[in-house]
C-alpha positions as CSV (number, residue, x, y, z in Angstrom):
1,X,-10.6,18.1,-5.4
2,X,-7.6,16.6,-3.6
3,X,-5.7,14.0,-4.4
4,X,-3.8,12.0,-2.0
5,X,-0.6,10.0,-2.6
6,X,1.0,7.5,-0.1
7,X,3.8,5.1,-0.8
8,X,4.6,2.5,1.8
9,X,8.1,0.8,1.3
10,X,7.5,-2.7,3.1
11,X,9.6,-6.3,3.9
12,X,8.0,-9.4,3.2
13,X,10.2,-11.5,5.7
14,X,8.9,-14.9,4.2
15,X,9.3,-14.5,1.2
16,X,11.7,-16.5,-0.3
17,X,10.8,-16.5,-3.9
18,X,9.2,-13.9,-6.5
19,X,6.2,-16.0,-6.6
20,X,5.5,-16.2,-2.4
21,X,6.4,-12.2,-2.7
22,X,3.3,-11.4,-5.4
23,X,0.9,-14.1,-3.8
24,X,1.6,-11.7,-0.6
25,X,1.4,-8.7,-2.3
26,X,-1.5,-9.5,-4.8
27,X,-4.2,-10.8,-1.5
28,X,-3.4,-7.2,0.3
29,X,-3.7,-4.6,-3.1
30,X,-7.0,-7.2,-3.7
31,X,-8.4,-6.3,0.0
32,X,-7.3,-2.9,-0.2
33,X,-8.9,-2.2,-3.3
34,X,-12.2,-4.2,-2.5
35,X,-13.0,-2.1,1.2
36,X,-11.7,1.1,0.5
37,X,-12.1,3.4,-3.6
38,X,-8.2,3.8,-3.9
39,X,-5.7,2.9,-6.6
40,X,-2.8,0.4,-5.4
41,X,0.1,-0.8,-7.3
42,X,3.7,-2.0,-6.3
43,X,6.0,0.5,-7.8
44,X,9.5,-0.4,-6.5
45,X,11.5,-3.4,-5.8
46,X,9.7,-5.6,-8.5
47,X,12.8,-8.0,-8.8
48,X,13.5,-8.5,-5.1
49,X,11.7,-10.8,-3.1
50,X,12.0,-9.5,0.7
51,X,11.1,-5.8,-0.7
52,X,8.1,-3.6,-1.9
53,X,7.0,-0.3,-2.4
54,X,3.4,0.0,-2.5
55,X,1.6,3.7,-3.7
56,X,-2.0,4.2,-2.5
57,X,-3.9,7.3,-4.8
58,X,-6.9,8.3,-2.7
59,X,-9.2,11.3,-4.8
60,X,-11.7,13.4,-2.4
61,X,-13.6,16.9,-2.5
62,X,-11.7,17.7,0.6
63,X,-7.9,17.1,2.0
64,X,-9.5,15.7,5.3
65,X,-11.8,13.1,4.1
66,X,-9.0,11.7,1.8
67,X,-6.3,11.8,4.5
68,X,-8.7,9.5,6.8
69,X,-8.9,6.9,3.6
70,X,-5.3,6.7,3.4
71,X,-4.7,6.5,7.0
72,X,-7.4,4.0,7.0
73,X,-5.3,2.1,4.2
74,X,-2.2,2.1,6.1
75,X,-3.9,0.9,9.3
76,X,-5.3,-1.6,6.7
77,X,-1.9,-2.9,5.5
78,X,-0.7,-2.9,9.1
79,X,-2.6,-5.4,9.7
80,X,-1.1,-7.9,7.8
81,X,1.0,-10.0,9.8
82,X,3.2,-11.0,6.9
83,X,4.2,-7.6,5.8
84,X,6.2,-5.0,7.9
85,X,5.6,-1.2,6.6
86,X,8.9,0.7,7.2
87,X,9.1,4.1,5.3
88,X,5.7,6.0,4.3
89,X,5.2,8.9,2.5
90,X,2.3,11.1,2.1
91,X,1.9,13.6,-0.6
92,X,-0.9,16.0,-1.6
93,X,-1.4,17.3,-5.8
């Protein structure tokens, strides 16, 4: 078993309140978490608006079938046009 941990700091450039940050933030952990079996939470920056750190767990028998969910995640969150990923970090347990 592998687990897989990946934590994404992002900027929300829009935002310009707490409440435009979560809306943001809540419709890409909802996506993420409907097409792909991870666990997604903000972790850091809870109080600023333009900020995030996002952690994506992925949990697979092998290190290569979980790294291609969380780079399939990333890809995922790159997508979003209102959210700019900046410093990721990938850690095996």
């Amino acid at each position: 078993m592998v687990v897989g941990l990946a934590a994404c700091e992002c900027i929300i450039y829009d935002a310009h309140s707490l409440k435009e940050k979560r809306a943001v933030l809540q419709r890409i952990i909802t996506r993420l978490k409907q097409k792909y079996n991870v666990s997604v939470s903000e972790v850091d920056h809870h109080d600023a608006w333009q900020r995030t750190t996002i952690a994506v767990a992925a949990v697979s028998a092998s290190k290569v079938s979980t790294e291609r969910e969380l780079q399939n995640v990333l890809k995922m969150i790159d997508s979003f046009p209102e959210i700019e990923r900046t410093i990721t970090e990938i850690e095996w347990l």
